[in-house]
PASEBA-1860 file (N, C-alpha, C; in nm, 3 decimals):
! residues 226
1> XXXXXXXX> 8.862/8.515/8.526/8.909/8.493/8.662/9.041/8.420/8.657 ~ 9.113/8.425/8.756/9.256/8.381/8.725/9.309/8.325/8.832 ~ 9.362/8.213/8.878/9.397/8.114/8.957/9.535/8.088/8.976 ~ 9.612/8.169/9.016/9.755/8.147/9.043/9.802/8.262/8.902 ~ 9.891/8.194/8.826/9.884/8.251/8.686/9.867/8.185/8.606 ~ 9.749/8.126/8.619/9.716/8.086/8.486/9.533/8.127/8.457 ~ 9.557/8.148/8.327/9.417/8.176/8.305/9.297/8.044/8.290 ~ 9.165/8.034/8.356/9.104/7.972/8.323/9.030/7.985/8.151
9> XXXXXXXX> 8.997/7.858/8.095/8.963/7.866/7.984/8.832/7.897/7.976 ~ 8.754/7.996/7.894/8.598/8.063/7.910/8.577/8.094/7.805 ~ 8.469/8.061/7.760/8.403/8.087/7.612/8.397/8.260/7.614 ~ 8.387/8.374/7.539/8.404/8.434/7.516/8.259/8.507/7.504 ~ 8.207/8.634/7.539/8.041/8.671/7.560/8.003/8.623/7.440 ~ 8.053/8.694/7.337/8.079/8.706/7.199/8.030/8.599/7.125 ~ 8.085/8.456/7.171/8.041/8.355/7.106/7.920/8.251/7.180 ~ 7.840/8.323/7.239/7.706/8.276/7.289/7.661/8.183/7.207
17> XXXXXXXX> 7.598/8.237/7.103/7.571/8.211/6.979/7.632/8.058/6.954 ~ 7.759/8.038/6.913/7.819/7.958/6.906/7.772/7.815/7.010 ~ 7.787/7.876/7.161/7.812/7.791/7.275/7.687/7.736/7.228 ~ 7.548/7.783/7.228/7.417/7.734/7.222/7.400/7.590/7.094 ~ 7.474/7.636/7.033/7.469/7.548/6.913/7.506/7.429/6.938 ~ 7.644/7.446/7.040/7.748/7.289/7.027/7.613/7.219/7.140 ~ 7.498/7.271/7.212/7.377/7.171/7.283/7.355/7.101/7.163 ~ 7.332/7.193/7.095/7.221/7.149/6.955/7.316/7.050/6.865
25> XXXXXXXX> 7.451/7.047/6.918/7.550/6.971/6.809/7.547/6.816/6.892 ~ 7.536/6.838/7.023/7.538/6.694/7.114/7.414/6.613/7.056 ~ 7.302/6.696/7.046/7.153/6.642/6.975/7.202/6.553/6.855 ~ 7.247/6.623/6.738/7.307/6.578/6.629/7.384/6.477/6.600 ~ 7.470/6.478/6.724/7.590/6.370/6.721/7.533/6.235/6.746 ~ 7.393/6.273/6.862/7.338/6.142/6.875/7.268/6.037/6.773 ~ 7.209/6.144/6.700/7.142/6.105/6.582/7.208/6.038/6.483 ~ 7.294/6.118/6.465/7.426/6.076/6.346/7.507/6.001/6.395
33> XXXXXXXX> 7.525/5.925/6.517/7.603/5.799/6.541/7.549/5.666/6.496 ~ 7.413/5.665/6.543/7.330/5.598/6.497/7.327/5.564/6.375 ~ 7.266/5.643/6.291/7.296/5.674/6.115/7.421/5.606/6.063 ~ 7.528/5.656/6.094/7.626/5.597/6.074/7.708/5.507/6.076 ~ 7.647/5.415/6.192/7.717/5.282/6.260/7.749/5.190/6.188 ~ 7.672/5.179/6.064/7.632/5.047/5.957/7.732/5.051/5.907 ~ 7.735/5.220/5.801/7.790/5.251/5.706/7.963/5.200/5.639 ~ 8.023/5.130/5.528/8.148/5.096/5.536/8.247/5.231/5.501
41> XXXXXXXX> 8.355/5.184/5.523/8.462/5.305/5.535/8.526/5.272/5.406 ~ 8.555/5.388/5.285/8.639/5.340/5.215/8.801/5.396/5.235 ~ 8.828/5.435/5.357/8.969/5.462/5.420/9.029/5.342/5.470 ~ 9.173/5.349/5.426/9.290/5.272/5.542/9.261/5.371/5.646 ~ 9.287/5.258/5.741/9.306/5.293/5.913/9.459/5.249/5.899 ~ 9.577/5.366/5.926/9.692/5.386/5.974/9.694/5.263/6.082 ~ 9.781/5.128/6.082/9.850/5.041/6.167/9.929/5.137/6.317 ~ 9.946/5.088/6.426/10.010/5.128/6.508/10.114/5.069/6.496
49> XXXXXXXX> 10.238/5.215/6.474/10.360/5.156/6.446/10.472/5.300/6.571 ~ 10.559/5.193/6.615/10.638/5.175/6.718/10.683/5.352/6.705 ~ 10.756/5.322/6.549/10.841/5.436/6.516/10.748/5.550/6.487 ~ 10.663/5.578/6.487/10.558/5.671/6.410/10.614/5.802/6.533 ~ 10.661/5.882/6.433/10.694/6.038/6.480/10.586/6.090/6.527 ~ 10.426/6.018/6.540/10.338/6.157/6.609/10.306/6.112/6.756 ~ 10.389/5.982/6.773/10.386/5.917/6.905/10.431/6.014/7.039 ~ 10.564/6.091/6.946/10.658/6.116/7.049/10.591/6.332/7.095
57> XXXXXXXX> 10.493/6.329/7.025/10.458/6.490/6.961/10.345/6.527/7.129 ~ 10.372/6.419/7.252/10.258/6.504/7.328/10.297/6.591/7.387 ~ 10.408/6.710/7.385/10.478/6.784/7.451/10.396/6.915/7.389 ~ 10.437/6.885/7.253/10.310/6.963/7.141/10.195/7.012/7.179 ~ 10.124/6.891/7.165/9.997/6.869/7.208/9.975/6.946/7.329 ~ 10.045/6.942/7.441/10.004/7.017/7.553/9.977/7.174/7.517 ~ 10.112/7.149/7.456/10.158/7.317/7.469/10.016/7.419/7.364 ~ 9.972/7.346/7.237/9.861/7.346/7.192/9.741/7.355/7.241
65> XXXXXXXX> 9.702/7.271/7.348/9.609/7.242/7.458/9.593/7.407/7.517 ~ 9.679/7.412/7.601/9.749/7.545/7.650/9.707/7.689/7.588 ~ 9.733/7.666/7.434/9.681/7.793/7.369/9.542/7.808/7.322 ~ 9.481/7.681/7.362/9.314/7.698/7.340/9.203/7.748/7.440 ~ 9.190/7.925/7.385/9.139/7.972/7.498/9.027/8.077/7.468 ~ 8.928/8.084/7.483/8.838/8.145/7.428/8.715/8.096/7.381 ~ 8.687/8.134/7.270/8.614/8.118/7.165/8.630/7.984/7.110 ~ 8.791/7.910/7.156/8.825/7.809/7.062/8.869/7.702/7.196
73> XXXXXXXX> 8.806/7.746/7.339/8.821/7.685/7.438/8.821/7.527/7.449 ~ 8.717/7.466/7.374/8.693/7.321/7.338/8.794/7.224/7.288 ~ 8.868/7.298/7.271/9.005/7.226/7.175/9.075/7.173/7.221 ~ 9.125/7.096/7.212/9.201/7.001/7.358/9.337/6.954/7.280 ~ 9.404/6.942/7.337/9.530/6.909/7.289/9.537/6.688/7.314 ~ 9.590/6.652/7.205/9.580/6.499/7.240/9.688/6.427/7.345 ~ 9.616/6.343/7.417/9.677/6.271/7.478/9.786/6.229/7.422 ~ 9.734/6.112/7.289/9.843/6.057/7.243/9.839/6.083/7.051
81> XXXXXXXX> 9.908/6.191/7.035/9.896/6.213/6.898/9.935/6.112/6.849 ~ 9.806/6.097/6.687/9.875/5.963/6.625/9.861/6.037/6.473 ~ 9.852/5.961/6.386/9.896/6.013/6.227/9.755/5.981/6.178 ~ 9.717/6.102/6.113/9.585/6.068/5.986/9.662/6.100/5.850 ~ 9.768/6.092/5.816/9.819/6.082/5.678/9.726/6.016/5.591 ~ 9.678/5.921/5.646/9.611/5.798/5.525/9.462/5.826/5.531 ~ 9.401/5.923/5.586/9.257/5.993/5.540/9.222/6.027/5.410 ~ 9.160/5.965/5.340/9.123/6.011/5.180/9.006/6.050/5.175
89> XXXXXXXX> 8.979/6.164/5.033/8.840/6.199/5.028/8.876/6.237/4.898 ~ 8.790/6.301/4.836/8.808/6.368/4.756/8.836/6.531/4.721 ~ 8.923/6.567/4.640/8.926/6.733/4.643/8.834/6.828/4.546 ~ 8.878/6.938/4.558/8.846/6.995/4.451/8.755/6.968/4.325 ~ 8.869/6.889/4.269/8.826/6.822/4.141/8.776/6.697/4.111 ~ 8.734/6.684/4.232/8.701/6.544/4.218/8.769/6.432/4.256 ~ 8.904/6.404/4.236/9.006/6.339/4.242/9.036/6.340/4.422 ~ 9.066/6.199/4.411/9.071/6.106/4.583/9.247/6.225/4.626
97> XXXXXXXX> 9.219/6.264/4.723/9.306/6.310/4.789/9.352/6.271/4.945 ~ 9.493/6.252/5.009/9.538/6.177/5.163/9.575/6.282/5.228 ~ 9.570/6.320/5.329/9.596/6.421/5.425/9.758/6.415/5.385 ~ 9.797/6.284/5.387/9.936/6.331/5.350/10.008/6.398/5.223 ~ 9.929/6.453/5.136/9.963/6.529/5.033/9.960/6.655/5.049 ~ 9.900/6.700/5.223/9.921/6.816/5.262/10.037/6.853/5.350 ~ 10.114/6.711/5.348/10.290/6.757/5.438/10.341/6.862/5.400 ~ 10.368/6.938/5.524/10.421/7.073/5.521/10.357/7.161/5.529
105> XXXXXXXX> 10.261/7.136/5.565/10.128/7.244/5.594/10.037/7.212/5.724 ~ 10.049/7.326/5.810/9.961/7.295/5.926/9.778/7.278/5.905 ~ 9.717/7.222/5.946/9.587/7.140/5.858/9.500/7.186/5.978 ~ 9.387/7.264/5.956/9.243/7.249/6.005/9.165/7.172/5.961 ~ 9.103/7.028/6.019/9.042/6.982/5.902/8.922/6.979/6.017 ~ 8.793/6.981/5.918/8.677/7.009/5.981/8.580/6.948/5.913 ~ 8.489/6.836/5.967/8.357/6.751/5.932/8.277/6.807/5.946 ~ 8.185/6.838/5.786/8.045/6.891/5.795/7.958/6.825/5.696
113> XXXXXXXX> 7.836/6.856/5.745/7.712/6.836/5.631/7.619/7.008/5.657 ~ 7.552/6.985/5.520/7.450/7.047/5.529/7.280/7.031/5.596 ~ 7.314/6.887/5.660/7.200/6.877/5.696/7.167/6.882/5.861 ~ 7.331/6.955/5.907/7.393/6.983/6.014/7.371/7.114/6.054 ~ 7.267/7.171/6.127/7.283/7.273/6.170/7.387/7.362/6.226 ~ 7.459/7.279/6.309/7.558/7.392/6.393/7.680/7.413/6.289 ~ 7.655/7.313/6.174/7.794/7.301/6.079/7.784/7.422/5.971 ~ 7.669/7.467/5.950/7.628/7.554/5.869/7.646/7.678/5.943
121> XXXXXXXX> 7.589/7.700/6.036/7.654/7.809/6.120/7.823/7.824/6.130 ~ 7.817/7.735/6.140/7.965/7.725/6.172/8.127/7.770/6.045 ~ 8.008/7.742/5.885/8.089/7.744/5.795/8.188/7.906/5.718 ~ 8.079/8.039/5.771/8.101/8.137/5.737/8.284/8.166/5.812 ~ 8.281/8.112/5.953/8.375/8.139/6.061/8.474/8.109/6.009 ~ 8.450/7.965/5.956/8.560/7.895/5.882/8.645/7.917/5.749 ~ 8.532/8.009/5.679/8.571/8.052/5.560/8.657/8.199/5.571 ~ 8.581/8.253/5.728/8.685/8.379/5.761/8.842/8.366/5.800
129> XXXXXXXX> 8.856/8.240/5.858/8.973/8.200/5.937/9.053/8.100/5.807 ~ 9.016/8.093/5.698/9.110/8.061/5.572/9.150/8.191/5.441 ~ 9.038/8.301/5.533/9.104/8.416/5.392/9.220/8.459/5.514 ~ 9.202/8.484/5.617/9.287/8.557/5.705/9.408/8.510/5.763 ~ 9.436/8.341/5.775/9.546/8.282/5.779/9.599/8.160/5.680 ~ 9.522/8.192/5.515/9.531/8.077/5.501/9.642/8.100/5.432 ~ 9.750/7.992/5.379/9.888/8.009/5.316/9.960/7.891/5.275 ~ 10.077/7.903/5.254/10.163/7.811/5.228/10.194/7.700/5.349
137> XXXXXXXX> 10.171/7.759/5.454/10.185/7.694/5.574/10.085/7.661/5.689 ~ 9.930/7.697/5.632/9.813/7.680/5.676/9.703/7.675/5.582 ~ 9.640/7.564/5.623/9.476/7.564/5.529/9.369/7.498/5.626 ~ 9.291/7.557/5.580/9.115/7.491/5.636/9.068/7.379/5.536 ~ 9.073/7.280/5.605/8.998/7.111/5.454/8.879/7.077/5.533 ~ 8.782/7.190/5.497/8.624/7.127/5.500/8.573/7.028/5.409 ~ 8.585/6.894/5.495/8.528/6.836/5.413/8.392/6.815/5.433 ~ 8.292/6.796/5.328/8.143/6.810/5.357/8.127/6.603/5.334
145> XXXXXXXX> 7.998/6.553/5.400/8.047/6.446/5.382/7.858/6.407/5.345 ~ 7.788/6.493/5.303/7.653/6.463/5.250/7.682/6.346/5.153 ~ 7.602/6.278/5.124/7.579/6.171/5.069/7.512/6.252/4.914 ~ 7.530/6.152/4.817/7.477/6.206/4.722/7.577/6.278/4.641 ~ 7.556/6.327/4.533/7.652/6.416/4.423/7.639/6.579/4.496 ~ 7.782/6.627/4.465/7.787/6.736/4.467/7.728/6.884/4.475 ~ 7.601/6.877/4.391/7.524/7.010/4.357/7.470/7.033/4.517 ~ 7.433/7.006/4.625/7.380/7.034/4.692/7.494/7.122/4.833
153> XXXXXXXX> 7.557/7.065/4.838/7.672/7.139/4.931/7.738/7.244/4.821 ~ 7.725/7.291/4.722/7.791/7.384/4.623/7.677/7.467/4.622 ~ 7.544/7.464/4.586/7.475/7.544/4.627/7.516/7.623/4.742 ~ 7.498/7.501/4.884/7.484/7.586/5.017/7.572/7.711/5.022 ~ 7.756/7.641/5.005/7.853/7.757/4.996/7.794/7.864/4.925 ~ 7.749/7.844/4.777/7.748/7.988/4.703/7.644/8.059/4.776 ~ 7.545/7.976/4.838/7.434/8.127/4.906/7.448/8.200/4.997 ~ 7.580/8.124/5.091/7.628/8.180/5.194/7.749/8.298/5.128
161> XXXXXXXX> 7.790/8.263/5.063/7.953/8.368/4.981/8.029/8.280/5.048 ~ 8.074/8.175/5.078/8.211/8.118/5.099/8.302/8.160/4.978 ~ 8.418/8.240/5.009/8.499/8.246/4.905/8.639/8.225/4.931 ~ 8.684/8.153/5.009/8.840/8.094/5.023/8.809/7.977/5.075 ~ 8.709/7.891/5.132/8.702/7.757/5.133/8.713/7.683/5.015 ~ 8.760/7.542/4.966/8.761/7.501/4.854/8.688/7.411/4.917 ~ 8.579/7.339/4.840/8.513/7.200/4.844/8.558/7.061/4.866 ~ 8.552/6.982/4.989/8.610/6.845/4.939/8.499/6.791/5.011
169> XXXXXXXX> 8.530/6.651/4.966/8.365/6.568/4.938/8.436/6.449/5.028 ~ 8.322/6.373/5.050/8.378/6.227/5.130/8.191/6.211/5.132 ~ 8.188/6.137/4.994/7.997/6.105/5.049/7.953/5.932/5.092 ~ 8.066/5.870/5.114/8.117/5.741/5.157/8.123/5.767/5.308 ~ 8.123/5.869/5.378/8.134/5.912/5.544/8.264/5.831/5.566 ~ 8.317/5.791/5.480/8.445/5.677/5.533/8.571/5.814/5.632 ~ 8.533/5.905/5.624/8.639/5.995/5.681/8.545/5.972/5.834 ~ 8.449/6.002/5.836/8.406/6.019/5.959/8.396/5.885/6.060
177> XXXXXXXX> 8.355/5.740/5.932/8.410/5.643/6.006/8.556/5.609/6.094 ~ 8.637/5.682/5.969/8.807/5.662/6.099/8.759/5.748/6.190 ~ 8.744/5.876/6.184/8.788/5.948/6.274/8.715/5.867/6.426 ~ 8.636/5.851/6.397/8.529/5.772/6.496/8.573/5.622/6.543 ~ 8.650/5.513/6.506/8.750/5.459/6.527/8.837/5.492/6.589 ~ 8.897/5.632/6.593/9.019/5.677/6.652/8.986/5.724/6.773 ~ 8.824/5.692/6.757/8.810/5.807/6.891/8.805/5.944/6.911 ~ 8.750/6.004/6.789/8.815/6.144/6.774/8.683/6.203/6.686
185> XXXXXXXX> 8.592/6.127/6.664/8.488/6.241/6.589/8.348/6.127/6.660 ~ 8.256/6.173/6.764/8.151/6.185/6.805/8.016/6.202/6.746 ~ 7.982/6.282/6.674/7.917/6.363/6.601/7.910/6.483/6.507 ~ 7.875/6.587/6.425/7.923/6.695/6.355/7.891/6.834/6.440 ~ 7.940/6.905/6.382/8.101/6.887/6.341/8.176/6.846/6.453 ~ 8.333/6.805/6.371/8.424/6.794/6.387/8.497/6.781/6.348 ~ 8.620/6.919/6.432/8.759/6.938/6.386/8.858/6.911/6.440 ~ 8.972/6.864/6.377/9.132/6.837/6.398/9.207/6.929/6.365
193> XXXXXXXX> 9.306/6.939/6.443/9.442/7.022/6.439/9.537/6.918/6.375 ~ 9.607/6.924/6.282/9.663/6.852/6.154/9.795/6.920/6.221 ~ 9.951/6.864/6.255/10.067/6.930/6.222/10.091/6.889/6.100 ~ 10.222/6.951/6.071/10.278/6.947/5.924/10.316/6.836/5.886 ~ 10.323/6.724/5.964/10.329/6.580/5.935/10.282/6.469/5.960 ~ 10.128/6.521/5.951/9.990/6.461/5.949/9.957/6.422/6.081 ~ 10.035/6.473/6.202/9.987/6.418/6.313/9.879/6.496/6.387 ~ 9.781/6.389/6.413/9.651/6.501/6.530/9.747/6.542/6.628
201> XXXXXXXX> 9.683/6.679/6.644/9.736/6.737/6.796/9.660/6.743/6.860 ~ 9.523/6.805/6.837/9.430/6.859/6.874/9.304/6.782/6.838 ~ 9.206/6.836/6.866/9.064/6.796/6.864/8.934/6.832/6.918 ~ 8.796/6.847/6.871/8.687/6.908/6.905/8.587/6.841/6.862 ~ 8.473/6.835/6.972/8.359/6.777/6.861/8.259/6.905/6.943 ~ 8.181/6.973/6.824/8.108/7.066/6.796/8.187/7.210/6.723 ~ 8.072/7.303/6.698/8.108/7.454/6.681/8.190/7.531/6.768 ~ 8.267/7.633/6.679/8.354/7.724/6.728/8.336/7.853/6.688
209> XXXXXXXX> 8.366/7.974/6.693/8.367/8.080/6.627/8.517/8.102/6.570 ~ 8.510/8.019/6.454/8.670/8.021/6.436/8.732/8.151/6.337 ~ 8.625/8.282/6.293/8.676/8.380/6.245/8.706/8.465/6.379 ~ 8.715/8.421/6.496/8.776/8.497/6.608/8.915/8.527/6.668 ~ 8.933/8.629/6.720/9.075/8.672/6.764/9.154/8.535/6.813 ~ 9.086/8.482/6.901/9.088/8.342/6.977/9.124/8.247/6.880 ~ 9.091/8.262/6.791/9.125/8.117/6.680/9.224/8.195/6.581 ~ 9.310/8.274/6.567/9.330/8.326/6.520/9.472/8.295/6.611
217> XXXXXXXX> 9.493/8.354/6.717/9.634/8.331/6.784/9.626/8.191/6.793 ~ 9.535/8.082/6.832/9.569/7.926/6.839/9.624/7.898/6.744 ~ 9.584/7.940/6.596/9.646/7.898/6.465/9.785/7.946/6.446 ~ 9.804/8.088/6.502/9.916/8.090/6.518/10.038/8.063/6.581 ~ 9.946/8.001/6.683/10.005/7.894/6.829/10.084/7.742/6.736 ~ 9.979/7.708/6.689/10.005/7.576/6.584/10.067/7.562/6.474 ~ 10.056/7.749/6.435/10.189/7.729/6.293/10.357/7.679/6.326 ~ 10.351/7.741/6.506/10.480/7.799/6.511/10.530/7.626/6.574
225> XX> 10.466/7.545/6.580/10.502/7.402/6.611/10.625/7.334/6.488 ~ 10.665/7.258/6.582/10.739/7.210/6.509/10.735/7.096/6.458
END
């Protein structure tokens, strides 16, 4: 339906499926706030500083806001973008990695566990929307944030076929503690829109169908930022 010219934002038939889940993700979030409240963070929390370039980025943000429509309707563009440069977790290999070692690259980053229903649903979408845009100038950083060693979220991927997600770990939840500090992660999942110089634009708390057409032009909405 359409209101002057602009389109209203509407989940898509398509991602029913999806919509039902993010109930089941509010359930989760409640649970897992709780759980989590104690827990210590082994992240710096970024200082508020005057000069910080993601201060000046809400023009962005709107225009971002703007292109979230669909399937990927939930996505909101930030009020006041600020910087997660100083988010650490671990990668790949093990080895502690900062969002800011991904400058120059537009960043999906997305909070999951396996003991997260809607996140597991949610992971195939994710793994579609990193073979199909992922590059020099875009990546998906699922980080899984189960507690415990590794073997158990490496299982999950291989039974599902994830095959262009790479693994990163945070079993310290210290990622989910900032984000939750910032105001910006509720419960799981949850994802951020990363620009190329670590500033949030964006933000969501629950599931998306992010191997969709819909997430597919937003990303390409967000590459073309500056």
């Amino acid at each position: 339906m359409t209101d002057g010219n602009q389109t209203q934002k509407s989940p898509r038939n398509g991602s029913r499926k999806i919509i039902l889940l993010a109930g089941l993700a509010g359930i989760v979030a409640g649970a897992f706030a709780v759980y989590v409240m104690e827990r210590p963070s082994g992240n710096i929390v970024a200082g508020t500083n005057p000069a910080d370039q993601c201060a000046i980025k809400a023009d962005a943000a709107k225009a971002i806001d703007a292109a979230a429509m669909g399937a990927v309707a939930a996505m909101r563009g930030a009020d006041a973008p600020q910087s997660l440069s100083s988010l650490t977790f671990n990668g790949p290999d093990g080895k502690p990695v900062r969002l800011e070692d991904f400058k120059g690259k537009t960043l999906l980053v997305n909070l999951w566990a396996t003991w997260c229903v809607p996140c597991r649903e949610e992971m195939p979408a994710l793994d579609a929307l990193q073979t199909k845009k992922g590059g020099d100038d875009f990546k998906v950083v699922a980080v899984n944030i189960d507690t415990g060693d590794d073997a158990k979220p490496k299982v999950f991927l291989d039974e599902i076929g994830v095959k262009s997600l790479e693994l990163y770990r945070d079993a310290s939840m210290g990622v989910f503690n900032d984000l939750k500090r910032k105001n910006l992660a509720f419960g799981l999942p949850v994802t951020i829109l990363v620009d190329k110089e670590g500033c949030q634009i964006a933000a969501m708390n629950g599931p998306a169908d992010w191997g969709s057409d819909d997430a597919a032009r937003f990303i390409d909405a967000a590459r073309a930022l500056n």
